[in-house]
Structure formats: C-alpha cells, structure tokens
N, C-alpha and C positions, 0 to 999 in steps of 0.2 A: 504494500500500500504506500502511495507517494503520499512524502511531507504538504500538511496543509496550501495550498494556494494563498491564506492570507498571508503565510511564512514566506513564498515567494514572491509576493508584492513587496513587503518591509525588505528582502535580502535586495532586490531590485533597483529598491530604492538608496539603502542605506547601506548594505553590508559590502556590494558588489563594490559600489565605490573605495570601500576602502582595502577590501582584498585584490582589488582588479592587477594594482601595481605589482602585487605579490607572486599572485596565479603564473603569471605566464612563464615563472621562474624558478615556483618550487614544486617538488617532484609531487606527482600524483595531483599536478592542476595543468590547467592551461586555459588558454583564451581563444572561446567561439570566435571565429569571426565569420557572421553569416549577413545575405541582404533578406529583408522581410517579404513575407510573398506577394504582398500587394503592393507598400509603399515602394520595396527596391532600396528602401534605406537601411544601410550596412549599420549593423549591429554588433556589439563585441560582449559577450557572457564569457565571466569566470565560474568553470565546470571540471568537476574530479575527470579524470581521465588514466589509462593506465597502458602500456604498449605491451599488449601480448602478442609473443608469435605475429613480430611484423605488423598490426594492424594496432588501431587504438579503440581500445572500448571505455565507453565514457557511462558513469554509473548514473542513472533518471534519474535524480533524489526527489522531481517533482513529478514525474510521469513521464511519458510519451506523448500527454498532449500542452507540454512546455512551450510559448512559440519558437523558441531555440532549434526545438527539435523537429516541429513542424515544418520550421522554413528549411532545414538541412535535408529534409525529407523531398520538403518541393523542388529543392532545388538541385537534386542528389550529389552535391559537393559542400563545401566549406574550406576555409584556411583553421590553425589555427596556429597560436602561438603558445611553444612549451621548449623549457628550457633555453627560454633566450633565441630559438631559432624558429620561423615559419615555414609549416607544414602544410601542403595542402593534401585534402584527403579526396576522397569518392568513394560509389559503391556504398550509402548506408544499409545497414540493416538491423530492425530491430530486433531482441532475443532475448528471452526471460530465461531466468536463471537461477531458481532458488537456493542454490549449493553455493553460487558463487564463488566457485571453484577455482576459477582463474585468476582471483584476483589475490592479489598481496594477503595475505593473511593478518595483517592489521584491519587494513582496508574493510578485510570483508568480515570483521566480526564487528565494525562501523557499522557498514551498510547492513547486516546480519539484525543488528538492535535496532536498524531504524527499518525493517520492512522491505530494503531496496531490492528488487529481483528482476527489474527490468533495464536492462541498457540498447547503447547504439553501438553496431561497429561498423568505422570506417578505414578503408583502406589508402595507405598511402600513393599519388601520383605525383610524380615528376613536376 
C-alpha cells in the first residue's frame, strides 16, 4: 500500500526542496527528470532508486499512479541524475514485488515496514 497522497503533497512541497540538492548525489537517490504529459513542462522529482543487474529500479513509495511515474510511463523515457552523472533510461516497466528481493537489504526492510511492493524499471540508453 503507497504512502498517503496528502504525505506526497507536503514532500512536494517542502521536503523535495530541501532533499532535491542531496538526491542526485547520495547512493540509493536520484533525480527524475521527466516533461509532464500535457503541459510538456520538464519536471525534476527526488526518488529512491537502486541499479540492479544493469537496469534501475526505482521503489513507488507513492504508487504507480504518482504523476512522476505516469509521465515516464507516457513518455517511455526519462533522464535522470545519480551520483553526480546523467542517465538516460527507457523501456519502463512496472513490477510488484512483495519479497523485495532485489533490493539492498537495508532498503528493503525500509520499504518492507512501509508496504512498498511496487516499482519501475528502467533501462539504460546511450
């Protein structure tokens, strides 16, 4: 079950801003950079993320119907930025996961107490 929606308005608001500097830099974050599906206007979300086996799965804390995840959806690409360098990806797809197997075993006894079992992965291009 994703974190409340009114928790993702107040992080939106207030949190992203002040984590946003941080994300793109420390391990197990990065920053969306997607454009919205209607306005076209590029948008940057700070979002857990994790590089297995080549590709990046990114953990829904808010669902799957995030607009984050929506517009990467529509638009079946995105950039993002992690560790200091931009990524561009493609190829989403979404995958529930209730073992959460894959991921860091910190990570996933995190996401394990908070309900999280649904992610994105996407692949990296060129």
């Amino acid at each position: 079950m994703p974190l409340p929606r009114g928790l993702a308005r107040f992080n939106r608001r207030v949190t992203n801003r002040i984590t946003g500097p941080i994300a793109s830099r420390a391990p197990g974050f990065a920053i969306v950079i997607h454009a919205g599906r209607r306005s076209g206007r590029v948008y940057r979300t700070p979002v857990n993320v994790f590089l297995i086996d080549g590709r990046y799965v990114f953990a829904l804390t808010y669902g799957r119907d995030s607009d984050w995840v929506r517009n990467v959806l529509a638009a079946g690409r995105c950039e993002i930025e992690t560790r200091g360098k931009l990524v561009r990806l493609a190829d989403p797809a979404l995958v529930t996961d209730d073992t959460r197997r894959d991921i860091p075993r910190p990570a996933r006894w995190i996401l394990g107490a908070l309900d999280v079992d649904e992610f994105l992965v996407l692949t990296p291009r060129g």
